[in-house]
N, C-alpha and C positions, 0 to 999 in steps of 0.2 A: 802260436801256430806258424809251420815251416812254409813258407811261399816257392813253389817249387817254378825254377825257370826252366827254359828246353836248352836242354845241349844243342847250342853252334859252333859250327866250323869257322875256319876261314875263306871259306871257298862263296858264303851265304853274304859277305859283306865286300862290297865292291864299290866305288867311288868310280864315277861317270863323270867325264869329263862335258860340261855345260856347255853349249855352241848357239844363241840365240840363232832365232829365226828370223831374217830381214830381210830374206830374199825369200822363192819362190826355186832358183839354183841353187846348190853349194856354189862356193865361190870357185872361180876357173871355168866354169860350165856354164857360160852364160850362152844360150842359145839365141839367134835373131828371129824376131816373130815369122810367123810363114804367114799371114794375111797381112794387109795392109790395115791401119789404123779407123781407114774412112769405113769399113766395107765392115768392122765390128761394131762402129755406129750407126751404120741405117739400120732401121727400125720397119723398113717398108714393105720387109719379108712376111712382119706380122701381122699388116693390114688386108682387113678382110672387104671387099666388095661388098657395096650397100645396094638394095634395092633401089629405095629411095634419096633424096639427096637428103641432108641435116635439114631441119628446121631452126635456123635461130631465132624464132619469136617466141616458140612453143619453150626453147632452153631458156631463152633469157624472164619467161614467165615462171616457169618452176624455179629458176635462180630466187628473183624475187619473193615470191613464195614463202620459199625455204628462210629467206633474210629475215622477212617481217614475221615467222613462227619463231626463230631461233630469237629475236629481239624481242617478242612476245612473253616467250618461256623466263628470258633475262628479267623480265621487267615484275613480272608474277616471281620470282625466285625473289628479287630485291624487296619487294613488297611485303612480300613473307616472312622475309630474313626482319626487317622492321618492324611489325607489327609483333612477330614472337618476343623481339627486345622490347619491344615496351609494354607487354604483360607480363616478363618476366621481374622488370624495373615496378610496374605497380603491386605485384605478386608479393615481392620483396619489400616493399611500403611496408602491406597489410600485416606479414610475419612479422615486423619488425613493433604490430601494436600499434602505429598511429591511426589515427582516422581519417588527415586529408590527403588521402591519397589520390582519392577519382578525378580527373580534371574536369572541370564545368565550366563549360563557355558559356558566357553572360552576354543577350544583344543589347546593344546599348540602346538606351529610350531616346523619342526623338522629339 
């Protein structure tokens, strides 16, 4: 079977000279900023006027909050993450045919 290609020219294939990009100018054209440095910094353009003032007890309770659910969630994931290994460690007993696999705590007599 004949694999037909398309007729090109020369005119279709042309090599571009590569010029990274490190600047934001070409070189030679380097323009001085028109604002000053400080005045692209403040941020106080975009402060909106509160009714109220802040509450820091109300924030620093939701902070908490938020700490001991997010420590909570940890501790339930960890818990879980354990107990699924060690059913799948007894799991793995059982298929394997033994018998002593279940652990049995014995209180000691007194």
């Amino acid at each position: 079977m004949k694999t037909q290609r398309p007729i090109s020219s020369d005119d279709e294939h042309v090599v571009l000279k590569f010029r990274p990009r490190t600047s934001a100018q070409p070189p030679g054209k380097r323009e001085q900023p028109t604002r000053p440095a400080s005045v692209a910094n403040d941020l106080s353009r975009y402060e909106k006027p509160r009714e109220e003032p802040d509450d820091f007890r109300q924030r620093m309770l939701a902070n908490i909050a938020a700490f001991a659910f997010t420590v909570a969630l940890t501790a339930i994931g960890i818990w879980l993450a354990m107990s699924i290994a060690d059913l799948r460690k007894t799991q793995d007993c059982v298929l394997m045919g033994r018998r002593d696999c279940a652990k049995i705590t014995v209180m000691p007599r007194t």
